[in-house]
Structure formats: structure tokens, C-alpha cells
C-alpha positions, 0 to 999 in steps of 0.5 A, a space after each residue: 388612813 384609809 379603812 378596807 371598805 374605803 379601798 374596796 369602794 375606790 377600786 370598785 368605782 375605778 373599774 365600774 367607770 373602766 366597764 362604762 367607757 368600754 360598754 360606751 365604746 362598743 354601743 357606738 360601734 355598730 353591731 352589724 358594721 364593717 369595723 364590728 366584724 374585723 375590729 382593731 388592724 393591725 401590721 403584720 410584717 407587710 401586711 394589714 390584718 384584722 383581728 382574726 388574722 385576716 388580711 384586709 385591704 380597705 377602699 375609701 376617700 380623702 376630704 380635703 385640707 380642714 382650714 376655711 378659706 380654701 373651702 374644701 372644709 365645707 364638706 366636713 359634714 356628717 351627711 357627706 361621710 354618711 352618703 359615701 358610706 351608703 352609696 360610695 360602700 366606702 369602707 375609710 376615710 381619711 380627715 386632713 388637718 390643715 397643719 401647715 405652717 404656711 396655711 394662716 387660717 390651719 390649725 397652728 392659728 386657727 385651731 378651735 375651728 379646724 380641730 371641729 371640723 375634724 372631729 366632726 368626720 372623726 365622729 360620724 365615722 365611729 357612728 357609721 362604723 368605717 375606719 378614719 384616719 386622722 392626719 396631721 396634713 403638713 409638709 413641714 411637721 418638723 418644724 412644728 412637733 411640739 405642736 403635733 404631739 400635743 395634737 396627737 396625745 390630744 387624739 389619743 386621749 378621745 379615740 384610742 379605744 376606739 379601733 376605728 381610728 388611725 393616726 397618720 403623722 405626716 402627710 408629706 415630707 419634702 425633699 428631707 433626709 430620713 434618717 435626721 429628719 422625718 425618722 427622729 421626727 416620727 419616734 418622737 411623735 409615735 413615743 408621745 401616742 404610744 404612752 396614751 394609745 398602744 395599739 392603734 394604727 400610726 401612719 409614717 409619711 415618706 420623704 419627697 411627697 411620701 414616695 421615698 418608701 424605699 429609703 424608709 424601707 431601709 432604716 425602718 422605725 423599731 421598738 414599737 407596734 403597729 406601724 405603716 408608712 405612707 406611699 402616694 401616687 397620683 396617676 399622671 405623674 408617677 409611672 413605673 420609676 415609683 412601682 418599683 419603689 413600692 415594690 422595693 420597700 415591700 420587697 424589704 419587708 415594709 408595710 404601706 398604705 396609700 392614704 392619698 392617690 389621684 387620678 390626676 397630676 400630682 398638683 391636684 389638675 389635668 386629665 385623668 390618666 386611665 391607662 396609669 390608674 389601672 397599672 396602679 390599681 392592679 398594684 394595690 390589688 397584687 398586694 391588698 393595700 389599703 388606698 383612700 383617694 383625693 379629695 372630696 370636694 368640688 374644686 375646679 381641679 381634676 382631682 376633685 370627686 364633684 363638680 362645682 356646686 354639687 350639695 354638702 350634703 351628699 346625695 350626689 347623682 351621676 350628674 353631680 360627680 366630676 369625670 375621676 369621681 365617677 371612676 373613683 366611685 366605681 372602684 371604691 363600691 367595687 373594690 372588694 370583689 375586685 382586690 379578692 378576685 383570682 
């Protein structure tokens, strides 16, 4: 049997190693940082708030998919996070792993090198003290949960007491039912982070490529916290029909976060449809959501932030941005004064 001093000298290493972790936390956390000043978000009924009760809408970029032979992964560098930080004022991003079942070199079968490559942005953005999503990016996650939850308590266990992260579940289901399908999926996903992580942000995505809000909107997730659901849009293929899918879903009463939109068709290419940004991005300011858009990379495709060969490095002049990068950018560093002007 143990003597007092024996449990007195247990209890007190056990809350001098709590005191360390959190001291650690907040040392890699920058005083002076964005997420230094509104900390943990958090859902209150359709909006995003801070920890003073604010609401807040955030502006940022998506990578693209962390698998190597599509070689969007090659921007998974710290400098690219930090130059969009100082020169974008991009305020979140969003790291997509490649977790598809279809996608032979993702993380199901390849996960050492992608899991890196994630936690390399997850990282660099705590230092640089923005928010971070990190996204389970499948369109069949329900055929792979097992996989997904022991990724998530995985993630848990590192970020959660970081108020940084946010945990986005599903990239996009397909033409999937809600109800028997992404719903039990998400609940037993969220159950699993929950035991680990009670507080932190989880993103729910959305039947039909995550625009079926509306449908979610009527049989919502209940019995835990700090839940939003994913809405995307890409600009010259979704019009009006899907405003007032958005709109009807807050209508209801359901939180939203765009974690991915385009400038572009839904395939990723075509022109950019200026016409339709703007209605959308009116949209997003009407009702201070959060957005982060696709995709950091230099891909010929329209979507693509940066033209062929631009550095891995950030640094990116005029001349290295591709015609929606430019317009992404001005939006990203602006969108504070603009989603709070009257």
C-alpha cells in the first residue's frame, strides 16, 4: 500500500506534467497572433463565435489532395503556409488528406508519407498562430470509418488542446442518403474525437458534393457540441438553386462553413465566372461564414491559385499567380473590411 507522501508526490507529478503541456500550448501560440485574440470557435446556434462571444468569419486557402503522384503535395511546405500568412493575411487553412479509397498512393495505403505531409501545415500553422482544418478528403468515408476514426482519435490526441484546429470529417459524400448513410457515419466518427478532444470545431460534410445542406438542415446531429456542416460552391456551376439551399438550411437554424469553393466549374477548370463570385461572396458576407478557397497549387486547371512552376516556397509576385489566384488573393487579404463593412 501506498504511504501519503507516495500519493501526494503522484498527484503532484501528474498536475505538474498537466501545467507543462499547457504552458507548451500556449508558448506555441503567438501572443500577438490572430488566434491569440479570439482563441477556441465555437457554434452558437447559426453562428461562428470566439471566445468573447464575438462572431467571426475567417478567410483563407485550401492545399490540395496530400497523396504524391498528383503532386499537389509539393506545396506542403512551411514557408508556403507562412508567405500566404504574411502576404495573402490569410487567416485558415484548410489540409486535405488524400483519403480516398480510389487514390492508391493516399493515406489507406500510403499513410507515413501523407500523414507528414499534413502534419507538416498542421504544425506550421500553430506556429503561425491561424486556424487549420484538418480534413478527412474522400468521397466514400463510409466505406473506410474505421480507418477515419482511428485517423481522428489520432489527431486528437496531438491537437486537441490546441484551439487552433478543426476537424472536418468528410470532405464530400455523393449522391448518398443523410439519414442512413453520412448521418450514423458522422456520429460515430464525432463519438470516437469527442471521448478525446470535447471542444474543438468538427465539420460534417453534406450529401451531393457537400451542397445538400438543406437536407442535413432537417435532421441535424444532436447530443454534442461544436458542430458545423460543409457547404461548397464553385462559382460557374452553382447559382441560385444552391443559394437557396444555403439559405434554407440557415433558415433552419444550421451552422455552415465553406471549406472549399472555386472560382471556376466544379471540376476544378474553365474560366472564372466573376459575375457569380461576387453573388457568392455577397452571400458569405450577408452571413459572416467562414470560406477557404481551392486550391493552393500550380496545376493547369482554373482553380489552381498559381501558374505552372511557380516556387514551393511562397514568395509569389503578380506574375506567379494564376487569373483566380489574383482574384482569391484580393478577397483573402480584404475580407476583413469587407465582411464587416455596413
Amino acid at each position: 500500500m501506498l504511504n501519503k507522501f507516495a500519493i501526494f508526490s503522484i498527484v503532484l507529478l501528474f498536475f505538474l506534467q498537466l501545467y507543462s503541456c499547457a504552458v507548451k500550448t500556449q508558448k506555441n501560440i503567438k501572443t500577438d497572433s490572430l488566434v491569440a485574440k479570439h482563441g477556441l470557435l465555437r457554434v452558437d446556434g447559426i453562428r461562428i463565435v470566439d471566445k468573447k462571444n464575438q462572431q467571426i468569419s475567417l478567410a483563407g486557402n485550401s492545399f490540395f489532395w496530400s497523396n504524391p503522384y498528383w503532386r499537389g503535395v509539393k506545396f506542403f511546405t512551411k514557408d508556403a503556409v507562412k508567405w500566404l500568412h504574411k502576404d495573402w493575411h490569410t487567416q485558415i487553412i484548410r489540409v486535405p488528406l488524400a483519403a480516398d479509397p480510389r487514390v492508391k498512393d493516399g493515406y489507406l495505403y500510403e499513410p507515413d508519407v501523407n500523414l507528414k505531409a499534413v502534419e507538416r501545415l498542421v504544425d506550421t500553422a500553430i506556429e503561425e498562430g491561424i486556424y487549420v482544418i484538418i480534413d478527412w478528403h474522400s468521397q466514400h468515408a463510409e466505406q473506410n470509418e474505421a480507418q477515419a476514426i482511428e485517423f481522428f482519435e489520432k489527431m486528437a490526441r496531438k491537437y486537441g488542446k490546441y484551439p487552433n484546429v478543426m476537424y472536418e470529417i468528410y470532405n464530400e459524400p455523393l449522391k448518398v442518403s443523410w439519414d442512413t448513410v453520412v448521418k450514423p457515419y458522422a456520429e460515430h466518427v464525432i463519438s470516437a474525437i469527442r471521448k478525446i478532444d470535447p471542444d474543438n470545431m468538427i465539420i460534417v460534410g453534406t450529401p451531393n458534393w457537400s451542397q445538400d445542406v438543406d437536407v442535413a438542415s432537417e435532421n441535424p446531429i444532436t447530443g454534442y457540441n461544436n458542430i458545423a456542416y460543409t457547404l461548397h460552391f464553385y462559382a460557374a456551376s452553382h447559382f441560385e438553386w444552391l443559394h437557396n439551399k444555403m439559405e434554407k438550411a440557415i433558415k433552419n437554424g444550421l451552422p455552415l462553413f465553406v471549406t472549399e469553393w472555386g472560382t471556376v466549374k466544379a471540376n476544378g477548370d474553365g474560366q472564372m465566372h466573376l459575375e457569380s463570385v461576387k453573388k457568392w461572396m455577397q452571400l458569405l458576407k450577408k452571413y459572416k461564414l467562414s470560406h477557404c478557397n481551392w486550391s493552393v497549387n500550380d496545376k493547369t486547371e482554373g482553380a489552381s491559385i498559381l501558374k505552372p512552376g511557380a516556387s514551393v516556397h511562397g514568395g509569389w509576385s503578380e506574375d506567379d499567380l494564376s487569373p483566380s489566384g489574383k482574384l482569391v488573393r484580393e478577397y483573402i487579404r480584404n475580407w476583413q473590411t469587407f465582411v464587416n463593412e455596413k
